[in-house]
C-alpha positions in Angstrom: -41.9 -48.7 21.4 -42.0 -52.4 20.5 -44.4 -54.8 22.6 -43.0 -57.8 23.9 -45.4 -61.0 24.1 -45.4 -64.2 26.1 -48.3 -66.9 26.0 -51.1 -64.8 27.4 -50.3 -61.3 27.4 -48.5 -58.5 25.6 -46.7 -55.6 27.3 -44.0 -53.2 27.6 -42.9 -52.7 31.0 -39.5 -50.3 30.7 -38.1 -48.7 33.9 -36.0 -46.0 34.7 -33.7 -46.6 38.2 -31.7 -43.8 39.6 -29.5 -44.9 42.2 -27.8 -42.3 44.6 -24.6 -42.4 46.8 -25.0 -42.2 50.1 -24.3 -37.8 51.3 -24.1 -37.6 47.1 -20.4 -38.2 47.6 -18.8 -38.0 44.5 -17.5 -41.8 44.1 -18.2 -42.7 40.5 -15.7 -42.5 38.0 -15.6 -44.7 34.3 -13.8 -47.1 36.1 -16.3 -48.1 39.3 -19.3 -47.7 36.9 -18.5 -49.7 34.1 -17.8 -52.1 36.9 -21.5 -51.5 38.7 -22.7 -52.0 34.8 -21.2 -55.0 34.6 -22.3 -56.6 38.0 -26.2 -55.5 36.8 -25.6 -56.9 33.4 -24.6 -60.6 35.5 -27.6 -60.6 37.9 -30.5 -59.2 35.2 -29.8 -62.4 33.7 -31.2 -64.9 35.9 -34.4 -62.1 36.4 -34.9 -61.8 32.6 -34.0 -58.2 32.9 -32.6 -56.3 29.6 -30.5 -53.3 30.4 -31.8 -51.2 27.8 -29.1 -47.3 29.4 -26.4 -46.7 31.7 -25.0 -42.9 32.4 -23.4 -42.0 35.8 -22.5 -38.7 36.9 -19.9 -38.6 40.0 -22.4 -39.1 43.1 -25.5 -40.7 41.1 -26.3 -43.4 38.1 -29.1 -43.5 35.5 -30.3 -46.9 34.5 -33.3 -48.0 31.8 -33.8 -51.2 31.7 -37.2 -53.4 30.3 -38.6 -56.6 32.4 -41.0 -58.7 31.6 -44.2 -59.6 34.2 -42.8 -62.7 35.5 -39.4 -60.4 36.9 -39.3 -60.5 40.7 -38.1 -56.9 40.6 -38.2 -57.0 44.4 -35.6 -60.0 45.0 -33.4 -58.7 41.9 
């Protein structure tokens, strides 16, 4: 694991998000997740999010990303 640094700190802050369909209704194909991929690709920008894994499965999806401490994981 390789430490990120800014101007007064070091640190590693990696997160893994599972995100579940409402009833685990099976709604997630290639097609609607590489589009959900795509959407969190757009907004991690402007949070300085990296998106580090993406695997879905019909009713749920898997996603490891890395932040750094200024990330207003809240808002994003």
């Amino acid at each position: 694991m390789k430490l990120a640094n800014n101007n007064h700190s070091v640190f590693a802050m990696y997160y893994h998000l599972i995100l579940v369909v409402k009833y685990r209704r099976k709604v997630f194909d290639d097609i609607l997740s590489d589009y959900a991929k795509l959407i969190f690709e757009r907004l991690a920008q402007g949070y300085n999010i990296t998106l580090l894994e993406w695997n879905h499965d019909v009713d749920h999806v898997h996603i490891m990303f890395k932040a750094q401490p200024n990330s207003e994981l809240s808002k994003f």
